[in-house]
Structure formats: C-alpha cells, structure tokens
Wavefront OBJ file of the C-alpha trace (Angstrom):
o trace
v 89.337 88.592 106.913
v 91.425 88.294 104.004
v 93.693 86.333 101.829
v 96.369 88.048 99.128
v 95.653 87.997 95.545
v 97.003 85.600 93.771
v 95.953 84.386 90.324
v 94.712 81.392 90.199
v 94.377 80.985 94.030
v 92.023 83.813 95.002
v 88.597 84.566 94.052
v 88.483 81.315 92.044
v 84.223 80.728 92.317
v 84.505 83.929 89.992
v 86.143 81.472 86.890
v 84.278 81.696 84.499
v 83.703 84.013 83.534
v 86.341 86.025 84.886
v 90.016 84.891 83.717
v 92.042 83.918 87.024
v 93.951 87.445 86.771
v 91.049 89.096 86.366
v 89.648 87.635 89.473
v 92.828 88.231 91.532
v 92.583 91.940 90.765
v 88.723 91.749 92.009
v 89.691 90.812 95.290
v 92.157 93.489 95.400
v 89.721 95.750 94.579
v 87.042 94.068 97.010
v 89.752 94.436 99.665
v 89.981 98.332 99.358
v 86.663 99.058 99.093
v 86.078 97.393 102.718
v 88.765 98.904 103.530
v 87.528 102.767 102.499
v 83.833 101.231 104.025
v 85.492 100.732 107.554
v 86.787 103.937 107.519
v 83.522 105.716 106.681
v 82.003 103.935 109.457
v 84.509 105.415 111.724
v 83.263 108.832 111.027
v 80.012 107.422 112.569
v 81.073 105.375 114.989
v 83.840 104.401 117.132
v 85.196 101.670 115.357
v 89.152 100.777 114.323
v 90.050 99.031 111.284
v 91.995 95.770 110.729
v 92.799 93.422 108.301
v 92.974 89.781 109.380
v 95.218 88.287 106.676
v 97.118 85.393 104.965
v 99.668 84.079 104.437
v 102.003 85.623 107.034
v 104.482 86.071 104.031
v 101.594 88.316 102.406
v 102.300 91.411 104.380
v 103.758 93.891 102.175
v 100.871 93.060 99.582
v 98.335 94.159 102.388
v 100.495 97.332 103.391
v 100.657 98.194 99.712
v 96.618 97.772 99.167
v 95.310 99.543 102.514
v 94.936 102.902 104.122
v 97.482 103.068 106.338
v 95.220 103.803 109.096
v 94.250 99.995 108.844
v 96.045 97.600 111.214
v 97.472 94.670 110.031
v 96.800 91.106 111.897
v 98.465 87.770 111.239
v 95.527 85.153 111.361
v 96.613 82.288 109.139
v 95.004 78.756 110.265
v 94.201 75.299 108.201
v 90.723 76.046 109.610
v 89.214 78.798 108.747
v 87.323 78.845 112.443
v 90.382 79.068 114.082
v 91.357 82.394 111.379
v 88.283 84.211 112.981
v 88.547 82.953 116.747
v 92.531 84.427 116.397
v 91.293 87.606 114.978
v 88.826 87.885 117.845
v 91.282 87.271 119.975
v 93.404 89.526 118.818
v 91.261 92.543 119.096
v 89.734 91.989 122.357
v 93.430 91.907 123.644
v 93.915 95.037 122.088
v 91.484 96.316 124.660
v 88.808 97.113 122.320
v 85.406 96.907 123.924
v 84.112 94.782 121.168
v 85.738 92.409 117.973
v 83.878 92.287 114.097
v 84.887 90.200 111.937
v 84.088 91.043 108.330
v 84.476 89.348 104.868
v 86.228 90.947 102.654
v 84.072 89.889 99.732
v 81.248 92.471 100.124
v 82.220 95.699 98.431
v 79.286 97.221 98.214
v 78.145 96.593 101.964
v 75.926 99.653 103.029
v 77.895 101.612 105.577
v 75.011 101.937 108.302
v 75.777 98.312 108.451
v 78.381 98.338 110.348
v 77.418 101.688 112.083
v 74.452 99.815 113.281
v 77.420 96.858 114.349
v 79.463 98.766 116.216
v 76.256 100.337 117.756
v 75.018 97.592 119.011
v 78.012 96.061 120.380
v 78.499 99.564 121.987
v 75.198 99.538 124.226
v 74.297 98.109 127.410
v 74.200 94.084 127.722
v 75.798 90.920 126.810
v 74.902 90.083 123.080
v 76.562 89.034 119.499
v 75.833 90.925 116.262
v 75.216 88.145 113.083
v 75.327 89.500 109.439
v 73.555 86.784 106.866
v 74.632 86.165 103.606
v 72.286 84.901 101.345
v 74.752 81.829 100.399
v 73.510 80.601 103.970
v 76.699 81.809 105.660
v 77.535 85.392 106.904
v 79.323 88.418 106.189
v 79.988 89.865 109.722
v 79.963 88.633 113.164
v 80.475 90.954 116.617
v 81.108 90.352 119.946
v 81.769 91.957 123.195
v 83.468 88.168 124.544
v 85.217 85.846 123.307
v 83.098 82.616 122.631
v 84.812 80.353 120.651
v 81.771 77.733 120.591
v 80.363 80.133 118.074
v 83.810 78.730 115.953
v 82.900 75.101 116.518
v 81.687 72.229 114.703
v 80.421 74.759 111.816
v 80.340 73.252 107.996
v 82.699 76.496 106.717
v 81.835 77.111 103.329
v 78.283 75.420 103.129
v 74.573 76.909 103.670
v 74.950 76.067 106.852
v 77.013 78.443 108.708
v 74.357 81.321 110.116
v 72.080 78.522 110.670
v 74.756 76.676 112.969
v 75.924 79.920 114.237
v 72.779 80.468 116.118
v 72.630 77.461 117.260
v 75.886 78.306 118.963
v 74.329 81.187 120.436
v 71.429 79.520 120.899
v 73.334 76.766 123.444
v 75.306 79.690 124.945
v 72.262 81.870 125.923
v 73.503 84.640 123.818
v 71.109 87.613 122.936
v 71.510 87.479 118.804
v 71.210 91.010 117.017
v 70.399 89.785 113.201
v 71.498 92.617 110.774
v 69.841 92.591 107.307
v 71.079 89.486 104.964
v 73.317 90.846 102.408
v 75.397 89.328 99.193
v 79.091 87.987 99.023
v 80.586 88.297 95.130
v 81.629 84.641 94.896
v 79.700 83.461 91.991
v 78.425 85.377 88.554
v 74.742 86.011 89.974
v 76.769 88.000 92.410
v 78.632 89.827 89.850
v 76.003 90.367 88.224
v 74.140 92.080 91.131
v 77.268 94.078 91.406
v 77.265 95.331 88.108
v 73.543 96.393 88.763
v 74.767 98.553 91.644
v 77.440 100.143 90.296
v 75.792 100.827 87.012
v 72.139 100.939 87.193
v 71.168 102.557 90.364
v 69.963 99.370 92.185
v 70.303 97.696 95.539
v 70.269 94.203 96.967
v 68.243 95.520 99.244
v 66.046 98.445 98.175
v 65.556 100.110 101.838
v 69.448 100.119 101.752
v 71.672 102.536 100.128
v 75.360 100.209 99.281
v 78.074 101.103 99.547
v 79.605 103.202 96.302
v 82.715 100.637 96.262
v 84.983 102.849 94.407
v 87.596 100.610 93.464
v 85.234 97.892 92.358
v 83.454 100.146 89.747
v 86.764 101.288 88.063
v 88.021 97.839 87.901
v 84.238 96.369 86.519
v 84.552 99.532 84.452
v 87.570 99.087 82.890
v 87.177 95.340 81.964
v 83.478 96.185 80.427
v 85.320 98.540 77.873
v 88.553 96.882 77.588
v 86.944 92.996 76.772
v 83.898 90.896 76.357
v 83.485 90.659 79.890
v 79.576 92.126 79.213
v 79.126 89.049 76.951
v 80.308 86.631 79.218
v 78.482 87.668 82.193
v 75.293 87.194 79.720
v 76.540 84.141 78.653
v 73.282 81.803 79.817
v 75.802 78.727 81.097
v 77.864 80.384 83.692
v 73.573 81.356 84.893
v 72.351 77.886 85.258
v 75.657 76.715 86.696
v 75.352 79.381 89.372
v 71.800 79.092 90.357
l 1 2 3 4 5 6 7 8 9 10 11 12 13 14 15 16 17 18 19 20 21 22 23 24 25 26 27 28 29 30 31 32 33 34 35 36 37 38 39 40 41 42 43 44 45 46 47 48 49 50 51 52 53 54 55 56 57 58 59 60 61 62 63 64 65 66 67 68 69 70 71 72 73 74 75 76 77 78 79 80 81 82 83 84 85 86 87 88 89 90 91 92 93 94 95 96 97 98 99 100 101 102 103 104 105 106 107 108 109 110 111 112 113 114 115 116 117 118 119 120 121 122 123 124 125 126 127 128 129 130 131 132 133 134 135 136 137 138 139 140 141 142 143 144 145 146 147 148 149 150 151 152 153 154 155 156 157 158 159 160 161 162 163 164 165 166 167 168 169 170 171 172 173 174 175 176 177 178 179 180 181 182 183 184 185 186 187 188 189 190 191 192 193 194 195 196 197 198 199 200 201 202 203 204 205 206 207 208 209 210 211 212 213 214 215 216 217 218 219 220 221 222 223 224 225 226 227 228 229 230 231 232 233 234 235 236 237 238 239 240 241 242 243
C-alpha cells in the first residue's frame, strides 16, 4: 500500500526534523526497499509482488521506482479501508490462493516475516495472518477470503486498529496468526531506530535479523554527511514531541 512522493504531502509525521523534500525522498526510498524485501521473500516462498497505489495519475512514478517484476494496482479510496478491501480484492481475483497487504513504511521489515506470512496463509485451514505495529495499528494483514468486516468500523490512523482488527476476527470466528510487532518510520523515535539499524548493528527486535533496506541506508547516509540531519535527530524537542 502506497501513495507517490510528493513534498509536502507524503511522509509528513517525519517534519521535523526532516525538510518536506527530504521526507518525500524517504518514502521513495521506503518504497524500494519493500519492494527488494518482497522479492527476497519470493526466493523463499511463493509469493508475487504488488504495489497498491495512489493517485491513479501516479503510475509512471511507481513504474519508475519498482522492479519491474512488481505489479502495479490502482487502489485509490477517501477511506483508507476501502484502499485495502480493493487491494484484497484485487488479488484474490487474480487467483492467488491468498492476499497481504503490506505498508510500505517498514524498510527494514525482517524478510522471514513475510516468509512466515505467506507460510501460513499457504497451509491447511481457514485463518488471517495480523502484523502489529507498535503505534497500535499494523504493518501486514493476510488472508485466504475476502472479509471485509475486518475493513469496518476501524479508527484508521489511531492505536486502535490491531486491537479492533481482532475484534473483527474475533466476531467472524477467524483463527488469528499474530506475527511479531514491528515499527513503522512515521515519527523521529522511528528514525531514530532506523538509524540504529542501519548503522549500529541493532534490531527492533533482537531475535530478528531486519531487513538490510538498501535504499534507505544510502539515502540516511547521504543526508548524515551532506547536512545537520545528525543534530536534528538529537535535537531533545522533536523527542518529547514524539513520545
């Protein structure tokens, strides 16, 4: 699931203490990292990779900033439920056995993630696949079906969402596979945590290796030596704001 880059328009959480260009080219490099991380699950798994996008006039940007071997869907709705019940849609008519959607804000999402996904989806049984973000919503949900309760009466955007998304299950009778809770880079605690990983070895999860995001690290790279990016990620407002 993904939106084009546009300054000013995308990423903006991220500003401060990125500049609004600065986060525009983050989610371009966010978006081809996932990307790359689909496609290294595919060498694992049998899984395809799309891009659910917007706006429909966005196209060429997407075709531009993806592998080729990622398909292209239009899913462009005022609410953002309806953007992941058309992408699920859209790939069970495909005739895929099972439909992920993914954010797009998760570079450095450890591959056997969505091995273990697509696994699980892949095995005997009716059940959905929840990824939890520690913001309180998630990063990736799976299913064999289509159940668009799962899409209703959910706070988008809030703590909320996992919480309400079980309870969607939980009304349906759906078996719930919970994959570990993981970050989204919408705020600078998140950046920061991203800079850890890229730079300094660590994980958001220890037990977890992430994955090594590519495009991420030469973009974080390149601003870190280029401006004062290091001094505004320590800079102790954008902290207290964030937490």
């Amino acid at each position: 699931m993904a939106k084009a880059s546009l300054p000013g328009r995308t990423k903006t959480r991220l500003v401060p203490p990125l500049t609004c260009e600065e986060a525009a080219h983050c989610n371009t490099a966010f978006l081809r990292d996932v990307g790359d991380n689909i496609l290294a699950a595919a060498a694992h798994a049998s899984v395809a990779g799309y891009v659910a996008f917007g706006p429909p006039q966005a196209r060429p940007f997407f075709q531009q900033n993806l592998p080729r071997e990622i398909g292209l869907i239009d899913a462009w709705y005022p609410n953002f439920g309806d953007c992941l019940a058309c992408a699920i849609e859209q790939l069970l008519a495909r005739g895929h056995a099972g439909a992920v959607v993914l954010n797009s804000d998760s570079p450095t999402l450890p591959t056997s993630m969505l091995v273990e996904a697509a696994e699980t989806l892949a095995s005997p049984g009716e059940r959905i696949v929840l990824g939890p973000a520690d913001d309180g919503g998630y990063y990736l949900l799976g299913m064999k079906a289509m159940h668009r309760r799962l899409f209703q009466d959910i706070a988008w955007s809030t703590e909320q969402v996992a919480r309400q998304t079980l309870a969607r299950a939980a009304e349906l009778n759906l078996s719930v596979h919970v994959l570990p809770k993981w970050y989204d880079v919408d705020d600078v605690r998140a950046l920061r945590m991203l800079r850890s990983e890229l730079f300094e070895g660590r994980s958001f999860l220890r037990e977890l290796r992430p994955h090594g995001a590519r495009h991420s690290r030469a973009l974080m790279q390149s601003l870190l030596e280029t401006s004062d990016l290091d001094d505004r990620l320590a800079c102790g407002e954008f902290g207290r704001a964030a937490e």
